[in-house]
N, C-alpha and C positions, 0 to 999 in steps of 0.2 A: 293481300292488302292489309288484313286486320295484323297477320306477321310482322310483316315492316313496320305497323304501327308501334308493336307489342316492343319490339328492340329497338328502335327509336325512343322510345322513354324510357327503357333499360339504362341505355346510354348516357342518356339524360341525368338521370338520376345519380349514376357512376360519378359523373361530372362534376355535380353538384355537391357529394360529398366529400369528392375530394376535395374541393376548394373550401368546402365546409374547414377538414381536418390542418390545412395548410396556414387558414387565415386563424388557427386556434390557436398553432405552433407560435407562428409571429406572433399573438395577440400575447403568449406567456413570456417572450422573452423581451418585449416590451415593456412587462411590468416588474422583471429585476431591474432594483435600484443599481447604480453603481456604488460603492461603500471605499473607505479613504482609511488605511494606517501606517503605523510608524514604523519603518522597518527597523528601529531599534526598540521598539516597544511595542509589538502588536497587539497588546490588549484594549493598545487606543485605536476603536475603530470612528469614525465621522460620515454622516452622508456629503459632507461637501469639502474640497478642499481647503485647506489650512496648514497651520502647524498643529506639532507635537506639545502639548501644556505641561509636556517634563521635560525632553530635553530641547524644544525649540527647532526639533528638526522639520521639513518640509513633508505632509502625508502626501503618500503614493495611493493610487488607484488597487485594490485590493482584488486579487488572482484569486478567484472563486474555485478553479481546479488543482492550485498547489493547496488551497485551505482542507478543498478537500480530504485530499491525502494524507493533511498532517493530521488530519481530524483523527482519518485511520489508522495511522502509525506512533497517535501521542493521547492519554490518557487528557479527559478532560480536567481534569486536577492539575495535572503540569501545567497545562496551560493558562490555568488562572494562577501561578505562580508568579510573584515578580521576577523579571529578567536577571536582578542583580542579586539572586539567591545567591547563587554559585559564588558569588563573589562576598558576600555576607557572610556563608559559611567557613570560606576561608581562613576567617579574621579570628587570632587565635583571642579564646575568652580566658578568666579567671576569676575566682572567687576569693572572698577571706578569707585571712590566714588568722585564726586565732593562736598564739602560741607566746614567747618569750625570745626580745629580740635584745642583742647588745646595740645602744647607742654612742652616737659619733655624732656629736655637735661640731657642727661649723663655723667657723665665723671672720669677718676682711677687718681688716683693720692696717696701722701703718708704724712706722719708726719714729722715735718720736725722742730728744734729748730729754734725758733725766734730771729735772728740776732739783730732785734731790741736793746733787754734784754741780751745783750752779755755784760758781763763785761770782762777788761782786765789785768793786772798785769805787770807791766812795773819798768824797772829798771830807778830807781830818780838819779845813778851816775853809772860812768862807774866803771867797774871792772871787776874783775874774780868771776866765780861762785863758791864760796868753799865749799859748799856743799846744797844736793837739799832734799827738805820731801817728793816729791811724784815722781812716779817711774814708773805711764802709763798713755797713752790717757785715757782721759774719768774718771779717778780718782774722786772720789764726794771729795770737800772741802767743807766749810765751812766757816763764815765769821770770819775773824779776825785769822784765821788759817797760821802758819807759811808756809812759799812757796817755800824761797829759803836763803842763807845764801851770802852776794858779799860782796870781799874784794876790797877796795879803799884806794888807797893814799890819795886821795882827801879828804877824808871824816877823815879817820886819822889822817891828818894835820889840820882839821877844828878843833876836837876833842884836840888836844893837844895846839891848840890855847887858846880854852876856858879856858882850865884844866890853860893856867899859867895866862889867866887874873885874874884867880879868886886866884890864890895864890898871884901873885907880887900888883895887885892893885883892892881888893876887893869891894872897894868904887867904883868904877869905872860902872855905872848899866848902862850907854849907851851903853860901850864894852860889857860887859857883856852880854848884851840885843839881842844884835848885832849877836855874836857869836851863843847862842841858836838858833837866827833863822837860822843862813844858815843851822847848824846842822837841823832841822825842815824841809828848804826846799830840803837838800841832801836827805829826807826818813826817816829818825830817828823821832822814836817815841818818844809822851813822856816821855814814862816808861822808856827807854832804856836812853835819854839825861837826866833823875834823875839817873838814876843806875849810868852813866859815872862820874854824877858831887859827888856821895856817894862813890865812890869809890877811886874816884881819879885820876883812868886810862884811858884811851882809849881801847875801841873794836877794835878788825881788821878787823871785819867784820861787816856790816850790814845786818839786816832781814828784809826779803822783806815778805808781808802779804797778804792775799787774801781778797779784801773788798765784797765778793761776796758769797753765796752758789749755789753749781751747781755741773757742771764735769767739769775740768779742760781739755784743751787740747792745746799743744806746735803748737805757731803761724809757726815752721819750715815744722811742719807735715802738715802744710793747711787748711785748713778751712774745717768746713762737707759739705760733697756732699750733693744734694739736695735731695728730698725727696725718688725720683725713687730709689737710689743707697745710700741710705745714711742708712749705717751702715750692708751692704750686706755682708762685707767679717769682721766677727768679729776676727780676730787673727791680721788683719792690723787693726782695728779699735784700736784694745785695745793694738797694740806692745808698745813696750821702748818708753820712749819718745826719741827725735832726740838732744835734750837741753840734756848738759853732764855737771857733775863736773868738773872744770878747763876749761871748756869753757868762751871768753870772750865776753861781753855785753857793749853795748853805753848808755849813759845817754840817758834818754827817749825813748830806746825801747823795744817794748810791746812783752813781751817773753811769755807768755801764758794768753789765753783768757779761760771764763768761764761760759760755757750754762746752763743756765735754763732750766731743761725739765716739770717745770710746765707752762712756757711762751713759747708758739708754734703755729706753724701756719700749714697747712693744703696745701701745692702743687700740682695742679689740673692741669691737662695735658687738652689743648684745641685745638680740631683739627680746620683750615681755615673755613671751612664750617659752623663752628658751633657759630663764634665769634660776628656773628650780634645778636644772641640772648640772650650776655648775656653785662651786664651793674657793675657799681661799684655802691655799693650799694644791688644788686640784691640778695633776699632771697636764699640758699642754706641749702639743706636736708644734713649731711652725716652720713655715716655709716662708723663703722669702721671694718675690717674681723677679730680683735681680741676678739671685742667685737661688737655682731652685734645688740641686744638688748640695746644698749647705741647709739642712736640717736642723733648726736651734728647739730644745728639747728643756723646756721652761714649768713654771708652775705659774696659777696663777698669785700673785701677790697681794694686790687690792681692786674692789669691788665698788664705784662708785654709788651713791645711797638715792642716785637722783638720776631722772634722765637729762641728757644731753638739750641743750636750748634748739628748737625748732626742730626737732628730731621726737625719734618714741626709741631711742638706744639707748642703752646705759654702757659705758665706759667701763673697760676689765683691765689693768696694767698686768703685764710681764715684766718684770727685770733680768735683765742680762745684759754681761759684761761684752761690749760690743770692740773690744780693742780687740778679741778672737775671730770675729765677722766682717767687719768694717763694712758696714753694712751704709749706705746714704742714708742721711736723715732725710725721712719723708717719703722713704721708698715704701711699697705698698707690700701684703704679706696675707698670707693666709693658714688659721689655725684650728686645728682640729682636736676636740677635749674627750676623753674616754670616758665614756658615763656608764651608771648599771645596764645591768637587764632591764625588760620591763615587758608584762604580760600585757599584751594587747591584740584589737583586729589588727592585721596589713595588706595592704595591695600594693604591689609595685608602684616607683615613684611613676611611670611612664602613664599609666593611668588615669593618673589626673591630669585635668588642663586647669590652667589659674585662667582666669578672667578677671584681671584686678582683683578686687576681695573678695569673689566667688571661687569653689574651685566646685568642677564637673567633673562626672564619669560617667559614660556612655553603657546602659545597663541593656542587655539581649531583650527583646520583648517580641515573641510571634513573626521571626523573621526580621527582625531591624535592632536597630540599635534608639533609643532615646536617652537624652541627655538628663542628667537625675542632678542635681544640689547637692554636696554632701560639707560637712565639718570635717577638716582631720585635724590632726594636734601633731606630733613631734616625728620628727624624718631621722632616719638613720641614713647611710649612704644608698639604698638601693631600693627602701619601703618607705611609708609613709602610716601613720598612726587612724584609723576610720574613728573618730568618735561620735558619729550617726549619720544616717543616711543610707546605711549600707547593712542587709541583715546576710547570713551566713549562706543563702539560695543564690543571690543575684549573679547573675554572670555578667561581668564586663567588659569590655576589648580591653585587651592587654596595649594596646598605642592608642591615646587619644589622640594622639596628634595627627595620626595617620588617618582616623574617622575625619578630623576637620579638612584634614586636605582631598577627603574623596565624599565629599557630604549629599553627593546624590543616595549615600548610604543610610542616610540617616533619616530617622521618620520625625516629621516637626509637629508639633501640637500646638496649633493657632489658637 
């Protein structure tokens, strides 16, 4: 009896520790949390779902036995490493070049007629206009080519002077003499002062002539714009002219002028920074965009002392003789001027990014990249000049551009 008793509470006890050890099991795995990461960034772990606060992606439920393993298979160092190392390390760097580089200034500018070679067409007496041969800006004439037709008193009376010297007192060659010239210096040709004297009458009008070939274009309408803007809007280039029939004109003023477009010059936009390296005299390459295979190989000639109105440029002329080019006026162009050496830092021009009047370079710092301020001064075709911000240690991506378009690379400083 005491037997049975003695293994009956054996049993007992068996029982009771086991349930003891069972409800201990469940009790420990009741109090693992569930934990939440990014499977593009594991190092963001969460106790509760969400997102990722880098890339926005949806956190997953996090696998306690694949963490394990990697636990075992991956140094805990790598692990606190950012994801996007491998891809940071990629990104080729560079540093300052201290050394001596040849300069190659640049600079747009356009075609533009040469005022120089401006002829002009000017009334020798006052009168009325009674009638005009040409009929728009920019019309091509021709030398000796009829312009305009003016009626004058003045000249009228001259004309009918002569007409009776030569009748009443033909002997008379000092009068006579006399009379031809003023007619000569009112305008009147010779042809016209033989026709008057074969005839016997008087013109009412005199013809006005073009001692010029070219495009004709009326002094009211204004002068050509410059190179930038010169001949941009062709329906105002080419309107009416503003000079009308029955309009009246004063003895000696110049009612239309007349350009040469084979005499032309070349208007070259120069920014402040760029004006110490260039000189009068100084060899210049250009190119033109209509023709870019025709290489015109110029100096510069003259150096405006001002800048341009509502601009920060200052104006460069070229001269060349454009009857070898024939090049359009107002066609657009780009010139490049050969300048010294010059000892300086450089970093490739890819480097920088402009930001309006900032420019940036993206300097290595502890795995990332940050965006640093720097000054440069003068660009060759392939460097750019550091004149601070940038000391002889820094490494910096060689493409900023490339940094901005993948900018998860980049570390921001709030």
């Amino acid at each position: 009896m005491n037997l049975k008793i003695i293994i009956l509470l054996l049993s007992l006890s068996v029982f009771f520790v086991a349930c003891k050890n069972e409800a201990d099991k469940h009790k420990g795995h009741t109090e693992i949390k569930e934990s939440y990461t990014c499977p593009m960034h594991p190092q963001i772990i969460k106790d509760a779902p969400g997102n990722c606060p880098i890339c926005g992606m949806k956190l997953v439920p996090k696998e306690d036995g694949k963490e394990k393993q990697a636990i075992k298979d991956t140094a805990l160092s790598a692990l606190l490493k950012p994801t996007n190392e491998f891809a940071i390390s990629s990104i080729p760097t560079v540093k300052t070049i201290h050394k001596y580089l040849p300069l190659t200034l640049k600079a747009l500018g356009a075609v533009s007629y040469d005022t120089r070679q401006m002829g002009s067409v000017s009334a020798n007496i006052s009168g009325r206009i009674e009638k005009l041969y040409v009929r728009s800006r920019y019309q091509q004439v021709k030398k000796g080519q009829r312009i305009m037709d003016i009626y004058s008193p003045e000249i009228l009376t001259a004309q009918e002077n002569l007409l009776m010297v030569l009748r009443n007192d033909p002997s008379n060659e000092m009068m006579i003499s006399s009379a031809k010239q003023k007619l000569l210096l009112l305008g009147m040709s010779g042809q016209q002062l033989q026709e008057v004297i074969k005839k016997g009458k008087p013109d009412f009008s005199i013809s006005v002539f073009s001692n010029y070939n070219g495009y004709i274009k009326d002094v009211q309408g204004g002068m050509p714009r410059e190179a930038t803007s010169a001949m941009s809007n062709v329906s105002q280039q080419t309107a009416e002219l503003s000079v009308k029939e029955g309009m009246y004109v004063q003895k000696g003023q110049t009612v239309f002028n007349v350009y040469d477009p084979s005499k032309a010059w070349v208007v070259l936009n120069i920014y402040p920074q760029d004006m110490k390296l260039i000189k009068v005299g100084q060899r210049v390459n250009i190119v033109p965009d209509v023709a870019k295979s025709k290489m015109i190989e110029g100096k510069i000639n003259f150096i405006e002392p001002f800048y341009q109105n509502g601009t920060k440029t200052v104006t460069v002329r070229v001269y060349f003789n454009n009857a070898q080019y024939k090049l359009p006026i107002g066609s657009q162009v780009e010139a490049s001027f050969a300048s010294e050496m010059k000892l300086a830092d450089w970093i490739p021009s890819t480097s920088v990014l402009s930001l309006g009047l900032d420019k940036i370079v993206f300097v290595k710092h502890e795995g990332t990249f940050e965006a640093k301020k720097i000054q440069i001064g003068i660009a060759n075709d392939q460097m750019v000049e550091i004149i601070s911000g940038l000391d002889g240690n820094d490494q910096i991506a060689e493409n900023a551009q490339y940094l901005m378009d993948s900018e998860s690379f980049i570390k921001v400083n709030n």
